[in-house]
N, C-alpha and C positions, 0 to 999 in steps of 0.2 A: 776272713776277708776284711781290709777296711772297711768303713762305714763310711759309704759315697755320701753322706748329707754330712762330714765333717768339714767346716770351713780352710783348716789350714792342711787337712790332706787335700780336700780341692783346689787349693792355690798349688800345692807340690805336685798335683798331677796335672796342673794346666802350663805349667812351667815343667815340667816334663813330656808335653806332649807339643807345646807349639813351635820351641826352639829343635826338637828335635826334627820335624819335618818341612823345616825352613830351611831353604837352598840361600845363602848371601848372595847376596846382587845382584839377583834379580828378583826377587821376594815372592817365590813360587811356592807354593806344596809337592810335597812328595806323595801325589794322590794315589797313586799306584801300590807305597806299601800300606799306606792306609785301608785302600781298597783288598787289596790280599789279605792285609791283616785281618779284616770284619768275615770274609769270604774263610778263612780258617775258623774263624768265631760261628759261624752259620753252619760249617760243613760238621762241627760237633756234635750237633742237633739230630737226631731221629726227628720228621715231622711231629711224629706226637708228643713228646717232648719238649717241642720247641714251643706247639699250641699249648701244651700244660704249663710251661712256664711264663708266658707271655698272658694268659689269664689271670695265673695267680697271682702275677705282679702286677696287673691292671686296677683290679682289687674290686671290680663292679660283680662278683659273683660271692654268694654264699658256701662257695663251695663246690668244689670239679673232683670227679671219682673217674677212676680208668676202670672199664668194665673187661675183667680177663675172661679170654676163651677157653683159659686152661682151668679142670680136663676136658675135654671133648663134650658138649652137652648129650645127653641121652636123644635117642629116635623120635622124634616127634611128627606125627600129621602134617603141619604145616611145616615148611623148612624158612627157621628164622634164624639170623645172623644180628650179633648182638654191636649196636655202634661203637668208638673208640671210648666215647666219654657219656657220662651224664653230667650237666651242670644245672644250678640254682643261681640264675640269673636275680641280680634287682635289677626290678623295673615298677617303676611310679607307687613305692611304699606295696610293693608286691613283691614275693617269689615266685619266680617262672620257670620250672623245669627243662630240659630241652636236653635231646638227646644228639648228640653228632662224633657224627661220623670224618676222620683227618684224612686229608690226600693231598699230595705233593705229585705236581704237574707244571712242566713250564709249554705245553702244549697249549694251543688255539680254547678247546675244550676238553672237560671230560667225559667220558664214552663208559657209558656203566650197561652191562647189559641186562636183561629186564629181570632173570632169575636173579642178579645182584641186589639189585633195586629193591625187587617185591621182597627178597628176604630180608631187609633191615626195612623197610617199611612194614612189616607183620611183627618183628617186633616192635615197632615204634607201638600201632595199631592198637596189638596187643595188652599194651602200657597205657594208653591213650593218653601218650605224649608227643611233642611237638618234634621232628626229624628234622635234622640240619645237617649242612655239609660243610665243614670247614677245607677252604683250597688254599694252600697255599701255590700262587703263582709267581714264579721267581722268588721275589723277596718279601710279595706284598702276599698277605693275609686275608680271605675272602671268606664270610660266612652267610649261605644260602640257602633258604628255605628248598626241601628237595622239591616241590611241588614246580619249582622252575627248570625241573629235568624236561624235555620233550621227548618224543620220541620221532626216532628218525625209521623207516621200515623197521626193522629187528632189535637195532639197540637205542638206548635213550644217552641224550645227549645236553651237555650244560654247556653253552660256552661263555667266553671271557666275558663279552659285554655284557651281557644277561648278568652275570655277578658282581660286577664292579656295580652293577645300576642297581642292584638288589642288595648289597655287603647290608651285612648288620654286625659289622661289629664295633660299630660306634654304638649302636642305639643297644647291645646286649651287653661289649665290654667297656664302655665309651673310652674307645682308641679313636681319638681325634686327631684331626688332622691341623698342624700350628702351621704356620707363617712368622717367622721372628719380622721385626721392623730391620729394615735393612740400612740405616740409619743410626743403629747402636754398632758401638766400635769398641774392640777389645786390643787397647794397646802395648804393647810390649816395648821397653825402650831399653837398649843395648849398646853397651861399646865396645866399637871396634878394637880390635891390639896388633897393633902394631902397622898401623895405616893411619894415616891424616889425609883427608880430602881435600882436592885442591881448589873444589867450586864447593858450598856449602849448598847449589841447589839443584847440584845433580848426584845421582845417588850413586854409589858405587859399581864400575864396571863388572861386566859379569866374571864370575870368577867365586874360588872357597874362602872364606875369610875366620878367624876366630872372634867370635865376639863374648862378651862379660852380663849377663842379665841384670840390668840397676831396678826393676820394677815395674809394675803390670800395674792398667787399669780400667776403667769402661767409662766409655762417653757418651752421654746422654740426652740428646734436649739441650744441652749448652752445661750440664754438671758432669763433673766427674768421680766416679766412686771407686773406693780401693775394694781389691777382693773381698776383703775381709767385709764388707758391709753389704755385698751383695749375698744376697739368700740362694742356698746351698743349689735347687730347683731349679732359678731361672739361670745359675752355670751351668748346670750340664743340659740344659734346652737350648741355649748359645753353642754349647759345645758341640751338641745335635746337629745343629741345622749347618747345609751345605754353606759354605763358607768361601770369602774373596778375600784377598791379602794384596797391602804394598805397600813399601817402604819410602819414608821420607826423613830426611836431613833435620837434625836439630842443630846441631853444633858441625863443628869441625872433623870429630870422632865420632859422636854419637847418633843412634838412629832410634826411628819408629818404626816396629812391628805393626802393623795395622790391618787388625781382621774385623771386617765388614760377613752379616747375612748375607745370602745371595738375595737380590730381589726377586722377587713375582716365583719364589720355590718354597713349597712345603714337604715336614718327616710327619712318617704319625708317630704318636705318643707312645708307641710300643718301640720305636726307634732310641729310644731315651733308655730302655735296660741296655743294648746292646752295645753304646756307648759307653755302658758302666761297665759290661765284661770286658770291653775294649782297653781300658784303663786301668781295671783292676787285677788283672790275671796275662801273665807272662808266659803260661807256657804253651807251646805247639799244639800238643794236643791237651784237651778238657774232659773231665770225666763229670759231664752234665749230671750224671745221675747221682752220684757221689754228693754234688756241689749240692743239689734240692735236697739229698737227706741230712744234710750240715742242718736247716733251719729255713726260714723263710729267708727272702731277699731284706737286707735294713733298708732299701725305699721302697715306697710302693708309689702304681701311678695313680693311688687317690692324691698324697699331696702334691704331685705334678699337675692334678687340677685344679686344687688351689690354690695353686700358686700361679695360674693363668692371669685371674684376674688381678693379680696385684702385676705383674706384668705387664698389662694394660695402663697401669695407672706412672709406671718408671719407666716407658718407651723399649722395653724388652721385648712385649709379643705386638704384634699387628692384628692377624688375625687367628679366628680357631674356627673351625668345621667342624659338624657334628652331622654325618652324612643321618639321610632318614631317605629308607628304601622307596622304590617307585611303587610297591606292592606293599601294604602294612599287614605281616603275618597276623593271622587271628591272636596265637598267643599273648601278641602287644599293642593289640585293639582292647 
């Protein structure tokens, strides 16, 4: 696969990705294949899988092991059931163990019932290590200490709010949550063929047009920088984030492409791989498992967090969130 932190593969795949779903004259997106497109990219995923890979590229752990059930473990006294994963979290010049278990739910909550429960808690127990639940809800990623299971009469129950207010996967994988400045502008300027406009300050009626790409660039604070000078990271973290477009008149022929952040919306930082499979990989269906045994991913989101703060300093990000749960697990006390 390319190497997404190449400069001038990132100029070829931003100029293949913005005039492609740019409608002429009215300066729309075509959010819909966008959206199908990412929703084929998602649907390739086995949950666990998807959690495996969205760890390993995050780059905040020592180390994630998929614990197999296969053979059958032997009869045991206590009936224990072994979690998805174990992972070696850093946390504060520590390694922190931690055992979880992946579920995919776009349900209100999830309903585990108690013989489920007690048997991955007995082995946690056993281990005397720390049980976690990673949920995937919809699209977003939720990791919850089980201890916020309750119980309801018979079965125990997690729901949404209770995880969203609990997520640790900033503070285990730090999947932050960014905000770009909506204020930086990624321009596109193009001409028209075979049209001359007849008001230079209205932009062309609706309708298909062909147009010729003369050059890209990004607007900042009052400067403007070509691709080529902006750092590999805060492209595809611009390319991340929900995005507004519209077109205006420079000349007689020629136009600006003009994509703006959305204001007051934030992705988290794990949103930045799937932007990368979105650009890197063309075909219908993906063989995830295939792709992970090629090698590691060539970005990780450690230098996506380094590259925050210089972001900060060239009017690229606004802000970053680093959620920190309402209950501080013992593990990270």
């Amino acid at each position: 696969m390319p190497d997404p932190l190449d400069s001038k593969e990132i100029a070829k795949l931003a100029f293949g990705l913005y005039p492609h779903v740019f409608q002429a004259g009215e300066g729309q997106i075509d959010g819909e294949a966008i959206v199908e497109r990412l929703k084929r990219i998602r649907a390739g995923f086995v949950p666990e899988t998807e959690f495996f890979s969205i760890v390993s590229w995050l780059g905040n752990c020592a180390g994630i092991f998929r614990l197999d059930q296969t053979p059958m473990p032997i009869d045991v006294k206590v009936e224990m059931r072994a979690p998805d994963f174990v992972t070696f979290v850093k946390h504060n010049e520590r390694v922190v163990p931690l055992l979880i278990e992946v579920k995919k739910s776009d349900e209100e909550k999830l309903v585990w019932s108690e013989a489920y429960l007690g048997s991955l808690k007995a082995f946690a127990d056993t281990l005397k290590l720390p049980f976690l639940v990673a949920w995937k809800w919809r699209d977003i990623w939720l990791l919850v200490d089980h201890s916020h299971f309750k119980k309801h009469t018979t079965a125990y129950h997690l729901t949404k709010e209770v995880a969203f207010t609990e997520n640790l996967m900033s503070m285990a994988f730090g999947n932050v949550h960014i905000q770009m400045d909506h204020e930086m502008e990624f321009m596109i300027e193009a001409l028209l063929i075979d049209y001359t406009l007849q008001n230079t300050t209205t932009i062309p009626p609706a309708g298909t047009y062909q147009i010729q790409i003369k050059g890209a660039t990004f607007r900042s604070n009052g400067k403007v920088l070509k691709i080529s000078n902006v750092e590999p990271e805060l492209f595809f973290l611009f390319l991340t984030a929900p995005s507004e477009n519209r077109v205006e008149m420079i000349s007689e022929r020629a136009i600006e492409i003009i994509y703006n952040p959305e204001a007051e919306t934030s992705f988290s930082l794990s949103d930045v791989l799937l932007t990368f499979l979105f650009m890197t990989h063309q075909e219908e269906k993906l063989d995830w498992d295939k792709i992970l045994r090629e090698g590691p991913f060539s970005s990780s989101g450690t230098q996506f967090r380094e590259a925050l703060n210089r972001g900060f300093e060239n009017g690229f990000v606004r802000y970053v969130f680093e959620q920190v749960p309402q209950t501080m697990p013992t593990c990270f006390s």
